[in-house]
MITORZA-761527 format. One line per 2 residues: their letters; for each residue x, y, z of C-alpha. Coordinates in nm, 2 decimals. Layout:
a> X/Y/Z; ...
***
This chain:
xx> 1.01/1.03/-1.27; 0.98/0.66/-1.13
xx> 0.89/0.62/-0.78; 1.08/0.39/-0.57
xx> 0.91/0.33/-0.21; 1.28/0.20/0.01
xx> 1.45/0.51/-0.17; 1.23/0.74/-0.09
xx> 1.17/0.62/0.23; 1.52/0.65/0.32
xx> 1.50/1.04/0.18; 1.25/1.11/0.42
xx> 1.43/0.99/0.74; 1.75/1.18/0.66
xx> 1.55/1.48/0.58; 1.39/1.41/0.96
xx> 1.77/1.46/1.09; 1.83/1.78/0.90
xx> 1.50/1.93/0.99; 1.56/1.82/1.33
xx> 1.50/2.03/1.63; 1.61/2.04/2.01
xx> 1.34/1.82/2.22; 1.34/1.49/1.98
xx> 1.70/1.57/1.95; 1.73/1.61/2.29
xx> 1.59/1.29/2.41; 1.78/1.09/2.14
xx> 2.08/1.22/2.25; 2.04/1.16/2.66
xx> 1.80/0.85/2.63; 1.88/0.61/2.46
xx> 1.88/0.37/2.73; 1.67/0.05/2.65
xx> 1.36/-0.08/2.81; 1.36/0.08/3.19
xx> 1.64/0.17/3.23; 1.69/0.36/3.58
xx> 1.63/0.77/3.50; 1.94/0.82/3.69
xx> 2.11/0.62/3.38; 2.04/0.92/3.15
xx> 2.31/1.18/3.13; 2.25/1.51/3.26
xx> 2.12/1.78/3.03; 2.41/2.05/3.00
xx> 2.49/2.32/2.79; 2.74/2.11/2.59
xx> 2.47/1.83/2.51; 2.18/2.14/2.40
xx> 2.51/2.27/2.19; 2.52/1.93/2.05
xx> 2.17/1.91/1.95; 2.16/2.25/1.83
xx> 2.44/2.19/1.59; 2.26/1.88/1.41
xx> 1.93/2.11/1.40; 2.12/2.35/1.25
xx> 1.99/2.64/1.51; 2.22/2.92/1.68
xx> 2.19/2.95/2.06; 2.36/3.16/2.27
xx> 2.52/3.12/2.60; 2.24/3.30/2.77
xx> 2.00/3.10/2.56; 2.14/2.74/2.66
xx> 2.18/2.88/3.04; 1.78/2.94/3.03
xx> 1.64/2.59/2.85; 1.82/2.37/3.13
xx> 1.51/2.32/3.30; 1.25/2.37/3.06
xx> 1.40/2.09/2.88; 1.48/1.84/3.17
xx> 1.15/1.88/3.25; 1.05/1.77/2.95
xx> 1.25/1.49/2.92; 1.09/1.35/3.17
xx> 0.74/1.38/3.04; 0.83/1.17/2.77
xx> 0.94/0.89/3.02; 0.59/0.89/3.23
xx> 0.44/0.86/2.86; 0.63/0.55/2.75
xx> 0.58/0.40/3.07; 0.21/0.37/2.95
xx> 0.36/0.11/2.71; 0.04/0.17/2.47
xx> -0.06/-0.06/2.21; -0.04/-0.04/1.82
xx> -0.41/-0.08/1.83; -0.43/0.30/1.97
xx> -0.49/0.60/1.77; -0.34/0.95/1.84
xx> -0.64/1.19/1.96; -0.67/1.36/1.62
xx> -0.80/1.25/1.27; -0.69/1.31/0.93
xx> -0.94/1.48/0.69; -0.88/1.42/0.32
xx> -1.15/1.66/0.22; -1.07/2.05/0.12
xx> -1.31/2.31/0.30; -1.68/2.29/0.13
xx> -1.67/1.94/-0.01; -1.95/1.70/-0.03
xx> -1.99/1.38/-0.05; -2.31/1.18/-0.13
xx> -2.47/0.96/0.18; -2.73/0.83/0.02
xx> -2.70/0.47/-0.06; -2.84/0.29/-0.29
xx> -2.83/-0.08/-0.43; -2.56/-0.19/-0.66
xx> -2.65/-0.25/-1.00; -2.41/-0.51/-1.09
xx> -2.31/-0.59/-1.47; -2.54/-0.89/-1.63
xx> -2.56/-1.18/-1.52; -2.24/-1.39/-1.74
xx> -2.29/-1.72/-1.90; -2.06/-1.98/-1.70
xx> -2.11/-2.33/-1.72; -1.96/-2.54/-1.48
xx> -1.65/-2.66/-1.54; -1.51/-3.03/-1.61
xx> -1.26/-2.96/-1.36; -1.29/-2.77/-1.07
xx> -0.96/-2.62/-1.12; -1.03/-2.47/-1.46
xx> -1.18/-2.19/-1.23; -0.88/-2.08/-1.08
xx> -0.83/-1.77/-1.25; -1.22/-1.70/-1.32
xx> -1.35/-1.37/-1.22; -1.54/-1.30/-0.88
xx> -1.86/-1.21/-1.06; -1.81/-1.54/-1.28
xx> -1.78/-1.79/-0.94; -2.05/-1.60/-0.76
xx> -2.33/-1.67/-1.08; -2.18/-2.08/-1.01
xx> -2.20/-2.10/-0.65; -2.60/-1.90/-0.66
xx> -2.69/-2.20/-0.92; -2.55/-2.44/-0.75
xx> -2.37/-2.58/-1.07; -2.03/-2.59/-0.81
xx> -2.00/-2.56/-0.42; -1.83/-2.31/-0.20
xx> -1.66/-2.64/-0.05; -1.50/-2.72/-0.40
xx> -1.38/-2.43/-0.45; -1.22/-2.37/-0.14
xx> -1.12/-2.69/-0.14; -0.90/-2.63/-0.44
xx> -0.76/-2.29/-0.34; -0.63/-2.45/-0.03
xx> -0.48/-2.69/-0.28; -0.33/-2.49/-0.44
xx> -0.23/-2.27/-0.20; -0.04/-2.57/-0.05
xx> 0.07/-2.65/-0.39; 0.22/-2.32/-0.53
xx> 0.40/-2.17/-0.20; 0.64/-2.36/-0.19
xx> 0.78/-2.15/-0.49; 0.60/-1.80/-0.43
xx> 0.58/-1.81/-0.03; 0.28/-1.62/-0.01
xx> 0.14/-1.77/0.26; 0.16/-1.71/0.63
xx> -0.13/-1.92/0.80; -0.39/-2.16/0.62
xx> -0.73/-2.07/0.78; -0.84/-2.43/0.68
xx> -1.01/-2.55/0.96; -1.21/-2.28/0.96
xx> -1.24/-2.22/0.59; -1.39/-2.55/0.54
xx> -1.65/-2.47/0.84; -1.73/-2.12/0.65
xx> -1.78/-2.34/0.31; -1.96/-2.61/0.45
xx> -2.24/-2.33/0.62; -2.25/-2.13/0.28
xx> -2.36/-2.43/0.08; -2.63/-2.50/0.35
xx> -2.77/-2.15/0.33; -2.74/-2.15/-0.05
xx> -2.93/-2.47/-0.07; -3.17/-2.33/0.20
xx> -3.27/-2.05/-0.03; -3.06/-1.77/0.13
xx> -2.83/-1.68/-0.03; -2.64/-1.35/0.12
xx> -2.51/-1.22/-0.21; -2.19/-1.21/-0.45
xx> -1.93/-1.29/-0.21; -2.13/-1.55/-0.04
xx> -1.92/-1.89/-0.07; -1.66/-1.75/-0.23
xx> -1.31/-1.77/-0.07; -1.01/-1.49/-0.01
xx> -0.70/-1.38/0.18; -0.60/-1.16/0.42
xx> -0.30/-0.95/0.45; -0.13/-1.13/0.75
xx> -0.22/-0.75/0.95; -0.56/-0.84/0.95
xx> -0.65/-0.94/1.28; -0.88/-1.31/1.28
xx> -0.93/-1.46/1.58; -0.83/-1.79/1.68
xx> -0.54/-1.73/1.44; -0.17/-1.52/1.46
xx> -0.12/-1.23/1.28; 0.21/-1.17/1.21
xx> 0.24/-0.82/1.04; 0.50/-1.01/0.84
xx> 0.81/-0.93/1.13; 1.01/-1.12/1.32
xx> 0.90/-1.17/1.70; 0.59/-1.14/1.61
xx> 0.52/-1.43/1.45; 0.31/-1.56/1.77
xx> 0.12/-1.25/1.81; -0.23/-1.29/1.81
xx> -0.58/-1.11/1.90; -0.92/-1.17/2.05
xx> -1.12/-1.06/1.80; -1.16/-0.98/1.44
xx> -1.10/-0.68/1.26; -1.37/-0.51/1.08
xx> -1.29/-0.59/0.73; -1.32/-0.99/0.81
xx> -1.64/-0.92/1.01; -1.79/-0.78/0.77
xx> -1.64/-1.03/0.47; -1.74/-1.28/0.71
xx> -2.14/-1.11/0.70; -2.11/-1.15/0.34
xx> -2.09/-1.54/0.31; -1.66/-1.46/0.21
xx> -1.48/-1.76/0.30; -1.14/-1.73/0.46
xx> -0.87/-1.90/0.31; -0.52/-1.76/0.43
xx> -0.36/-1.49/0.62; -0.11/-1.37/0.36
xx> 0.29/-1.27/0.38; 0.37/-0.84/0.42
xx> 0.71/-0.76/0.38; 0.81/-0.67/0.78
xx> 0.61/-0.39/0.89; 0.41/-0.36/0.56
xx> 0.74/-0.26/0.39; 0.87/-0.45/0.02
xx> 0.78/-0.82/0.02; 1.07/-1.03/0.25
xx> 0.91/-1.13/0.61; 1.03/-1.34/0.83
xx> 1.01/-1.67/0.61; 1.15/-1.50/0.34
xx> 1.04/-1.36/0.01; 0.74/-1.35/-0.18
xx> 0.76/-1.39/-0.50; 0.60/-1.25/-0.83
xx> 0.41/-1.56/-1.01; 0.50/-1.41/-1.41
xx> 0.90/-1.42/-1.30; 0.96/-1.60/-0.91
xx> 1.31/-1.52/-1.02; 1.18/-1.19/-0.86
xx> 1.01/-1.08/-0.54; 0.61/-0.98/-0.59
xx> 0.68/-0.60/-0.44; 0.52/-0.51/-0.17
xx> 0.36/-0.48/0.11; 0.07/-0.64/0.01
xx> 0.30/-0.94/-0.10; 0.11/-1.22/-0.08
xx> -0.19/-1.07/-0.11; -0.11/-0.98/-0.50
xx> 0.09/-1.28/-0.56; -0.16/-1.47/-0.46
xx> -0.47/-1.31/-0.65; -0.23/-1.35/-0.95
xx> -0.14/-1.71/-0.92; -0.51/-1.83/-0.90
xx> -0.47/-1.93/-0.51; -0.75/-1.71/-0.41
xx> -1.05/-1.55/-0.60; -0.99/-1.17/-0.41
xx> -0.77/-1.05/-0.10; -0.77/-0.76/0.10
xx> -0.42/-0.53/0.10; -0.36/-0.23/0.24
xx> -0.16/0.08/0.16; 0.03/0.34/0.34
xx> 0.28/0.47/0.02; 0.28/0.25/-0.27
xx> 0.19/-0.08/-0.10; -0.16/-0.19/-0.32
xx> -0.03/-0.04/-0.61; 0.32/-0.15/-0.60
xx> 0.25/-0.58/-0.58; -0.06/-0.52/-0.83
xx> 0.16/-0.36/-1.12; 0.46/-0.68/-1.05
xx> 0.18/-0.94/-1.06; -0.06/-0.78/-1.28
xx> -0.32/-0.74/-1.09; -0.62/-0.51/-1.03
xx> -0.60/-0.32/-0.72; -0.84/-0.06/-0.57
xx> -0.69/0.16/-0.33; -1.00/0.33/-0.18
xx> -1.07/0.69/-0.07; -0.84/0.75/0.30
xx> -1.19/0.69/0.53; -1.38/0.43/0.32
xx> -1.27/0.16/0.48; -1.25/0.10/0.86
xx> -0.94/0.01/0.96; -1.01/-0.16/1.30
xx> -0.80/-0.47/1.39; -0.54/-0.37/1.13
xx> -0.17/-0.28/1.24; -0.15/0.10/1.25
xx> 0.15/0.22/1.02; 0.05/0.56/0.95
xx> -0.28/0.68/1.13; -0.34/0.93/0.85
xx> -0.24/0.77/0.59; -0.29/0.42/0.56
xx> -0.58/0.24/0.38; -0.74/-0.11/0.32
xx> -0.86/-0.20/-0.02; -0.93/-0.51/-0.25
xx> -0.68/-0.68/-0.49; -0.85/-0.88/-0.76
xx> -0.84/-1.01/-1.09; -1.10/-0.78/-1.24
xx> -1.28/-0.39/-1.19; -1.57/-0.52/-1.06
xx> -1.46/-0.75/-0.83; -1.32/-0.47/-0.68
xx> -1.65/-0.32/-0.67; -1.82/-0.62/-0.53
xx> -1.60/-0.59/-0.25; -1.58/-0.27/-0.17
xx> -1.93/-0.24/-0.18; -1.93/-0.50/0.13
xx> -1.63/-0.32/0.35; -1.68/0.00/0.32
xx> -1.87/0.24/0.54; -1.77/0.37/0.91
xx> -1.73/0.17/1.20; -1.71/0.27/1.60
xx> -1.37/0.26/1.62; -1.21/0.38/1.35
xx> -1.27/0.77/1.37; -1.18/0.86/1.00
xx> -1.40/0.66/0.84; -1.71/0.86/0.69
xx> -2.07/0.75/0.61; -1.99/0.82/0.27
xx> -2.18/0.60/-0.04; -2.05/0.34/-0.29
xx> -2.34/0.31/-0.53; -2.18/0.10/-0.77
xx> -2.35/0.14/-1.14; -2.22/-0.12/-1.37
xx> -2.42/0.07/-1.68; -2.28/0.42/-1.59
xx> -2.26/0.63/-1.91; -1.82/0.66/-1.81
xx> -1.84/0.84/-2.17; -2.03/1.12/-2.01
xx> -1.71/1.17/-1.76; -1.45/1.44/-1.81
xx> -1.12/1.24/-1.79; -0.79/1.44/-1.77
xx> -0.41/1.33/-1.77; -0.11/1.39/-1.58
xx> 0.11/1.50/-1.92; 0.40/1.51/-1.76
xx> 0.38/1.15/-1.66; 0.34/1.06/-2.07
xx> 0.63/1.30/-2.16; 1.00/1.14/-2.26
xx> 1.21/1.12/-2.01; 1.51/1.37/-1.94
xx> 1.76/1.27/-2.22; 2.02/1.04/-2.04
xx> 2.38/1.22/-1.93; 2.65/1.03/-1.73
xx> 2.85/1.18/-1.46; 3.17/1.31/-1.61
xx> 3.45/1.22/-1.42; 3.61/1.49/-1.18
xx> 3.99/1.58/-1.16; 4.19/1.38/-0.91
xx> 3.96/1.09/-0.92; 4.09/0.80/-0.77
xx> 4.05/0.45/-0.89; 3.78/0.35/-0.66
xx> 3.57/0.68/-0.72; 3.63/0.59/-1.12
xx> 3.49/0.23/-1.07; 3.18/0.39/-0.85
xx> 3.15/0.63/-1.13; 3.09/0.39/-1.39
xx> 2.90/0.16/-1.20; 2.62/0.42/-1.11
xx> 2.65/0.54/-1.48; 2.60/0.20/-1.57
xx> 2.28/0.11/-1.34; 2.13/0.49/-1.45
xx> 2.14/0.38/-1.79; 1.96/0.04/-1.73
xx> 1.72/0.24/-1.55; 1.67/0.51/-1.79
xx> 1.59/0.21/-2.05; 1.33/0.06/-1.88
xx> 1.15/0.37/-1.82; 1.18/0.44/-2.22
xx> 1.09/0.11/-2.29; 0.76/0.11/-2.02
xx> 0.67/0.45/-2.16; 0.53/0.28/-2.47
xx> 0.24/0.10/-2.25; 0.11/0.45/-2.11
xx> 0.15/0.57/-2.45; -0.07/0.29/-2.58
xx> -0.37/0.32/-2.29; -0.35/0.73/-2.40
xx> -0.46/0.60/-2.77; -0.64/0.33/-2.66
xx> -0.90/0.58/-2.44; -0.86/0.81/-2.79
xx> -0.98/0.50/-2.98; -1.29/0.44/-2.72
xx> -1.41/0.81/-2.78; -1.25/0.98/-2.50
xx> -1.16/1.33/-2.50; -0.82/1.34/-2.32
xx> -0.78/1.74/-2.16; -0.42/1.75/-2.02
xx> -0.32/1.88/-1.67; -0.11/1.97/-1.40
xx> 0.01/1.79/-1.06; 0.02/2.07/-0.85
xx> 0.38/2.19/-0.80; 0.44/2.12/-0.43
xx> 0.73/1.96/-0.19; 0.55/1.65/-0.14
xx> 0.83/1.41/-0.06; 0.90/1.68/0.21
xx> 0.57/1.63/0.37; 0.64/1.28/0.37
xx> 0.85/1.25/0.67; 0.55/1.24/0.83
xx> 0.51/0.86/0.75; 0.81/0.75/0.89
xx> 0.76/0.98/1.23; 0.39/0.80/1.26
xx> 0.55/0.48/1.19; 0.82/0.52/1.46
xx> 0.57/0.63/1.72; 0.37/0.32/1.62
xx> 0.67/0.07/1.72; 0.85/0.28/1.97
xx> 0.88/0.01/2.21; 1.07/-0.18/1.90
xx> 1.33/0.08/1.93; 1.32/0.19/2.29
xx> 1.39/-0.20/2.42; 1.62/-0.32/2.13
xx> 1.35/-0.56/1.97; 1.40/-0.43/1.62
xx> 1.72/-0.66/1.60; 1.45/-0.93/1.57
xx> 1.34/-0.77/1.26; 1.47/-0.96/0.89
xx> 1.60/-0.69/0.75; 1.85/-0.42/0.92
xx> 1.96/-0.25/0.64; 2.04/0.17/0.62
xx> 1.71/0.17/0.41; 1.54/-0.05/0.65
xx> 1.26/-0.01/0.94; 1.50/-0.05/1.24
xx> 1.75/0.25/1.08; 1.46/0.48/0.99
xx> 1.25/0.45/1.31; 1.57/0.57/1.47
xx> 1.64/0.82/1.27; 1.28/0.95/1.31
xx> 1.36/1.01/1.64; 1.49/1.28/1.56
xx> 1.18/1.44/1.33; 1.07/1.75/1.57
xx> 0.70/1.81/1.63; 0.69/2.11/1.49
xx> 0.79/1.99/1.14; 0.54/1.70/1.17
xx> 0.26/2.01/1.21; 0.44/2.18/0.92
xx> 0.43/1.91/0.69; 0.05/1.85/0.74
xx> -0.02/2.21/0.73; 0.18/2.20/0.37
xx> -0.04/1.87/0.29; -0.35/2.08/0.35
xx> -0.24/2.28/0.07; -0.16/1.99/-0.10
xx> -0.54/1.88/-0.06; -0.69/2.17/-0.18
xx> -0.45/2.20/-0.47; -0.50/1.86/-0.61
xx> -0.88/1.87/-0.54; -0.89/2.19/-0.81
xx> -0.77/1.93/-1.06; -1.08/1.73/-0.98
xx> -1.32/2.04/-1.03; -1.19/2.02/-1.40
xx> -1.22/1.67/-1.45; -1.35/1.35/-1.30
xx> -1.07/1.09/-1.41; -0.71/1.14/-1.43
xx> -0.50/0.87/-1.65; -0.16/0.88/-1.49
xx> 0.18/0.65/-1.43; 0.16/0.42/-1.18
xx> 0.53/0.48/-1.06; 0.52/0.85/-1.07
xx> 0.52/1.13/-0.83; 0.11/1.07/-0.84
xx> 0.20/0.79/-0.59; 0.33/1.01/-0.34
xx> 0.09/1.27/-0.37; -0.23/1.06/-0.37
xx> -0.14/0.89/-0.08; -0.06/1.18/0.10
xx> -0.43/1.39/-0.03; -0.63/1.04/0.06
xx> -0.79/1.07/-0.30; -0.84/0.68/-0.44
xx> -0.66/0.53/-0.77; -0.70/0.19/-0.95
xx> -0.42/0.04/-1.06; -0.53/-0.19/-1.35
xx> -0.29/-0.43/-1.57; -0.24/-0.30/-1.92
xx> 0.00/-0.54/-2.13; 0.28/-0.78/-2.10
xx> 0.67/-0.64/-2.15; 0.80/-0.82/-2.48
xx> 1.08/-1.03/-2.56; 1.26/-0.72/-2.66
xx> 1.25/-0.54/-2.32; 1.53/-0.45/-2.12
xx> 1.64/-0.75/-1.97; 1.55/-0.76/-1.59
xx> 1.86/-0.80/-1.27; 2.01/-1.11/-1.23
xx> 1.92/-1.02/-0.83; 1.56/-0.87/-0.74
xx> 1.74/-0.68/-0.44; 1.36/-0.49/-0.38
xx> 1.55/-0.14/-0.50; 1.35/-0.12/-0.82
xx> 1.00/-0.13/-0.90; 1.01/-0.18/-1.23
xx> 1.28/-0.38/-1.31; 1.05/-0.60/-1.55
xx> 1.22/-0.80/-1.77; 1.06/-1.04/-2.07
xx> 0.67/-1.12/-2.05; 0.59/-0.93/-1.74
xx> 0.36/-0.71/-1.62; 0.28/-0.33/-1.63
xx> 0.01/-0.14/-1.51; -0.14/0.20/-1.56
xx> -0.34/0.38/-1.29; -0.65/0.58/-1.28
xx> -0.74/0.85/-1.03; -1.07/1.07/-0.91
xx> -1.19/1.29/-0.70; -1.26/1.20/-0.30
xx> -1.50/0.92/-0.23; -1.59/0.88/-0.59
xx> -1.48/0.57/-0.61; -1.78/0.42/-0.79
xx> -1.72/0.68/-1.10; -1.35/0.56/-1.09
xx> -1.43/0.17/-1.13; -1.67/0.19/-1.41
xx> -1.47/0.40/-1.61; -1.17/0.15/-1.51
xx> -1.43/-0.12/-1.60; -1.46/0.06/-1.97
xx> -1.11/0.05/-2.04; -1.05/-0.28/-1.90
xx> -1.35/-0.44/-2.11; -1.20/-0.25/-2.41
xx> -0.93/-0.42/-2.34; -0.88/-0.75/-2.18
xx> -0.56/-0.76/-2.02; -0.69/-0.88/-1.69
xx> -0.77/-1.20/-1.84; -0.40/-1.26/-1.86
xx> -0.27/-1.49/-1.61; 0.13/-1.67/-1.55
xx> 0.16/-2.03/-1.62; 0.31/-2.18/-1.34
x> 0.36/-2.53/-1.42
***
């Protein structure tokens, strides 16, 4: 199957209403009264209204039944009230914490130093621009011998930054000012003799829901786009510790959903006919377009891997409790995750290894180790695949047309027939690439042993994401702010935090009690083998996400002339709407917190093959 985020989404709210039961229903139902409104304002709970609510939840009450919840639920009505009153901020976590790990896991906690790949051979350039799309590893060997300066190179990503947004609006806020400060300092220390390591001098982006003092951050949506904080989050602290220079805070689509904010959409540098997917929307656009050597994205359900398969990037999205997530907007307390978008494996890794590791604040994050070992023996790793994800697809069958079918249902008919079809081709024609890396991996020596995702109702625990997300902005929808949000679609954030207000608590315990199973099922897989190869778009995406176990989403070829040609309209509906000479991606998987396995055998198979040194030409 081909995963597509907005769909999906919108699945998981109206499963939300059916599911629902009487409190959230309830309170929907007598208080939806914005802001403050007076509690005398809210209609009085009767029997008719708990009749009502009962029939959308799809539960049978008697008479007796409804006589006896009058005040029980009134009551609790107005506990909600004193609660929202608190008016707390996005910035505070519900008192639990998500565990990814089944019951007896390990994980190492002993630390030891990188050993990074050789040192490469990189002379300076004649042109300080002809290192635009060079390689993390590659700058960092420059800026150590001092054959070029953090302050050129910044100097020229802010150049281009300037130059190429105009056409790929990636960019939020240029961190110039402070940027060239950052620069300036790292060439002193370098020349000084201390140098802090590989990131030192060498400058990035942040996802605009990064907080950085002195500086908004947007989170991408509309009435927010003066919001700003008094400190920074952990990620640029800690970047910052490194010698990292800050270049730009980079677009989200609104909310970290697709890629339009509030300025409009970001676009993917191979086709800007089309937007870059999202959330991390500038982020991978960016990265792609040679505006920025690395950037940090995050992801909640798709939103690292989505923008680094468009742009054809290399995306790490790390074990859930890696990375600290303090000073980034909350989306989904247990499910989202900051990672590294970059042009190559190890620049992942050379990341990572500076960002990771637990913080004071953020309670999931474990004191786990990334000991990154760019000489691993990957062939002694048992690697696995997802067959179903390499199978053909169902053959495709158009809906026959049904008796008494009126000329509009006919037209509808053949227009979804029509758009299936297209559909169906694409996914035939992109089929071919994760054929290829399966014989590819064959070809390097690997021993592929086929297996199983664990049959569960994942998208069914998913409504969980969109009841996290409402409580995260329930002001939005309690005071009527989310009309200042761009896009107010039925598939949009406004529509589904509403709906979500209707998710009951007991089927958000439900769902994570199925996802435990979930956990423990998907872990068995990684008792058999270290590495899974695996779709990018497919159910994987859902289920990863949902079991906190990491995946690497690395480029692996360029669509041909002869591919399905892509929509006149990129309308964010499809992920893989392609089209000629643009990018695919396949993605690699492993077990919790061993993500340093995962990126050297992703480092094998991207050595083996060399797709990351592809870039767009955008002049």
């Amino acid at each position: 199957m081909t995963f597509d985020r907005r769909r999906f989404l919108t699945a998981c709210t109206n499963a939300g209403v059916a599911s629902a039961l009487l409190p959230g229903v309830l309170y929907t139902l007598s208080a939806q009264a914005q802001g403050d409104a007076a509690k005398s304002e809210q209609p009085k709970i009767t029997p008719q209204l708990i009749e009502d609510a009962a029939a959308l939840a799809g539960v049978s009450l008697t008479a007796e039944q409804k006589a006896m919840m009058l005040n029980g639920l009134a009551r609790q009505r107005e506990s909600y009230a004193a609660i929202r009153a608190l008016k707390i901020p996005n910035s505070v976590a519900p008192a639990f914490v998500f565990d990814p790990l089944p019951p007896g896991a390990k994980i190492d906690t002993d630390r030891k130093e990188p050993r990074w790949s050789n040192v490469p051979s990189v002379a300076a350039p004649s042109k300080i621009e002809d290192l635009a799309f060079a390689t993390v590893r590659e700058l960092a060997e420059l800026i150590r011998s001092r054959k070029v300066t953090s302050l050129a190179l910044t100097q020229m990503y802010l150049e281009r930054l300037k130059r190429y947004d105009s056409s790929l609006h990636f960019t939020i806020t240029l961190t110039e000012e402070r940027a060239l400060e950052q620069a300036r300092a790292a060439d002193a220390e370098i020349a000084s003799g201390k140098y802090r390591g590989l990131l030192h001098g060498i400058p990035w982006g942040a996802k605009d829901l990064l907080a950085v003092k002195g500086y908004p951050t947007t989170w991408g949506a509309g009435g927010f786009e003066r919001q700003s904080f008094n400190e920074d989050a952990t990620v640029v602290r800690r970047l910052d510790a490194a010698g990292a220079v800050l270049v730009a805070k980079l677009t989200l689509g609104a909310l970290a959903m697709g890629d339009k904010w509030f300025g409009g959409r970001t676009r993917n540098p191979w086709n800007p006919k089309q937007g870059s997917s999202g959330s991390s929307a500038g982020p991978a656009s960016a990265v792609a377009a040679g505006c920025v050597a690395f950037a940090i994205g995050s992801e909640t359900l798709g939103s690292i891997s989505s923008p680094s398969t468009r742009c054809g990037d290399t995306g790490l999205r790390p074990t859930f409790g890696f990375v600290p997530r303090t000073g980034a907007m909350a989306l989904s307390w247990t499910m989202d995750k900051l990672g590294p978008i970059c042009r190559s494996v190890e620049d992942c890794a050379i990341v990572l290894n500076s960002i990771h590791g637990p913080d004071e604040q953020d309670l999931a994050t474990r004191n786990a180790a990334f000991n990154w070992d760019a000489n691993l023996d990957w062939k002694s790793l048992r690697v696995g695949y997802f067959k179903g994800d390499f199978d053909p697809p169902k053959p495709f069958k158009p809906d026959a047309a049904e008796a008494n079918e009126t000329v509009e249902q006919k037209k509808q008919r053949e227009h979804n027939n029509a758009a299936r079809l297209v559909s169906y081709a694409r996914r035939e024609y992109d089929r071919h690439f994760n054929l290829a890396a399966v014989e590819k991996l064959r070809q390097m020596g690997v021993q592929l042993i086929p297996v199983e995702l664990p049959d569960l109702p994942y998208d069914a625990m998913s409504s969980l994401l969109t009841a996290e997300a409402a409580a995260a902005f329930d002001d939005l929808t309690m005071t009527g702010r989310d009309r200042l949000l761009t896009e107010q679609g039925e598939e949009d954030w406004p529509n589904a935090f509403r709906v979500s207000r209707f998710y009951p608590a007991v089927e958000y315990i439900q769902a994570n009690r199925a996802r435990t199973l979930a956990i423990r099922e998907l872990s068995k897989v990684f008792e058999q083998v270290d590495i899974v190869v695996t779709s990018s778009g497919s159910e994987q995406l859902v289920t990863t996400n949902l079991t906190g176990h990491p995946a690497l989403i690395l480029p692996n070829g360029l669509r041909g002339a002869d591919s399905p040609k892509p929509p006149k309209t990129d309308d964010g509906e499809e992920d893989d709407i392609g089209g000629p000479n643009t990018p695919v991606s396949i993605t690699f998987l492993a077990g919790h917190y061993q993500d340093a396995k995962l990126c050297a055998f992703g480092r094998a198979y991207q050595d083996a093959t060399g797709f990351h040194k592809l870039h767009p030409k955008l002049d």
